[in-house]
C-alpha positions in Angstrom: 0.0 0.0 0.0 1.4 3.6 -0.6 2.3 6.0 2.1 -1.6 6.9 3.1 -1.0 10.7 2.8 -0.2 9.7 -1.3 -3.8 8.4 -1.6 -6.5 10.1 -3.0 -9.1 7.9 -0.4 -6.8 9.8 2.5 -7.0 13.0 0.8 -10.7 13.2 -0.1 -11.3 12.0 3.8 -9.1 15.0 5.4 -11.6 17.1 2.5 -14.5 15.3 4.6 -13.0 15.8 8.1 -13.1 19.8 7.0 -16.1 19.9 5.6 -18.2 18.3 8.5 -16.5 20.8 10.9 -17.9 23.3 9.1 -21.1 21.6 8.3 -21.7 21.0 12.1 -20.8 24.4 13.4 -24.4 25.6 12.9 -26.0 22.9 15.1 -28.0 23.8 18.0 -25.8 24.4 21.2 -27.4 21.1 22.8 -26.0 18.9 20.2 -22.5 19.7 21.1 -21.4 16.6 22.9 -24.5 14.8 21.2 -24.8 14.8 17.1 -22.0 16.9 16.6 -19.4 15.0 18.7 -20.5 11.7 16.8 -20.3 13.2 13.4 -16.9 14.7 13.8 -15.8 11.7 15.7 -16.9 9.6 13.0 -15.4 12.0 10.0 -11.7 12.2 12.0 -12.0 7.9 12.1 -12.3 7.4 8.1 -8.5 9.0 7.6 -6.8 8.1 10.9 -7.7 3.8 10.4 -6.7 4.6 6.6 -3.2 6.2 8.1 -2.8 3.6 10.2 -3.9 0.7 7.9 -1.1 1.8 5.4 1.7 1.2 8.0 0.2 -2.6 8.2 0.6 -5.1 6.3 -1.7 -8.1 5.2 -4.9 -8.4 6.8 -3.8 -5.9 9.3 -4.3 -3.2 6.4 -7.8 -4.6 5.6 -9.0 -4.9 9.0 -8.2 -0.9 9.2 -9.9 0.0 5.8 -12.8 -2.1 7.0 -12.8 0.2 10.2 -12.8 3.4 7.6 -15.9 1.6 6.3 -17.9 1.4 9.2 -17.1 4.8 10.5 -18.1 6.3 6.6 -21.7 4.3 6.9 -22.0 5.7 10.6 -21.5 9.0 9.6 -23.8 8.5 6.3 -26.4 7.6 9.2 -25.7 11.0 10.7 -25.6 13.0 8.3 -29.4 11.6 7.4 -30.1 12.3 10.8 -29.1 15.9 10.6 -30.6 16.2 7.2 -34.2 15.0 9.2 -33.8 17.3 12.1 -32.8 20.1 9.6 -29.7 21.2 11.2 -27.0 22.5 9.3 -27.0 24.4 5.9 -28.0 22.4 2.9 -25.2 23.4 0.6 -22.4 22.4 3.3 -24.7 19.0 4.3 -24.5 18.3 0.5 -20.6 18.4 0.4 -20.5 16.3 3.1 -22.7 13.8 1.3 -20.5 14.1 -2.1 -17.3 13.5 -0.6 -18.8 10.5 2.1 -20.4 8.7 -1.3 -17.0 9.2 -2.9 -15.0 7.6 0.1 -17.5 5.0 0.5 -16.8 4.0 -3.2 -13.1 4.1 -2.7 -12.9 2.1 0.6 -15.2 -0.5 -1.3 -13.2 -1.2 -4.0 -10.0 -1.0 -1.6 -11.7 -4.2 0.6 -13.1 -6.1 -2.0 
């Protein structure tokens, strides 16, 4: 596997990790440690198990991509939750969703 920070997949999820930042800085005080926590939480997962996948090797390097998996779908699950309680401004929601669908598509083909 190449040094993680020379993958797109890594790239596009630091993009993510930004983006739902900014994307969660307009929810409601009282999701601070709630929705927001668990969003950013997941986002900051998807790179970090990538990072740490690359410096495996074998099914060491899956098991960590898989990780980057689950945390993408949990946040894909948040984000529809935001997207249902209307928090958040559509446009940066929407980014959020691009790059996630993106990442998922990566990751997939990566642990296949």
């Amino acid at each position: 596997m190449a040094h993680y920070r020379e993958l797109t997949v890594w790239q596009k999820s630091i993009e993510l990790v930004v983006a739902v930042y900014h994307y969660t800085q307009a929810f409601p005080e009282l999701e601070r440690y709630g929705l927001t926590s668990q969003m950013r939480r997941s986002a900051v997962s998807i790179p970090s198990n990538i990072a740490e996948g690359s410096r495996r090797r074998g099914k060491d390097t899956a098991h960590f991509l898989k990780i980057s998996f689950g945390s993408a779908s949990e946040l894909e699950t948040q984000l529809e939750i935001s997207k249902r309680l209307d928090f958040g401004k559509l446009r940066e929601r929407e980014r959020c969703e691009s790059l996630l669908s993106e990442i998922l598509r990566m990751l997939n083909k990566m642990t296949t």
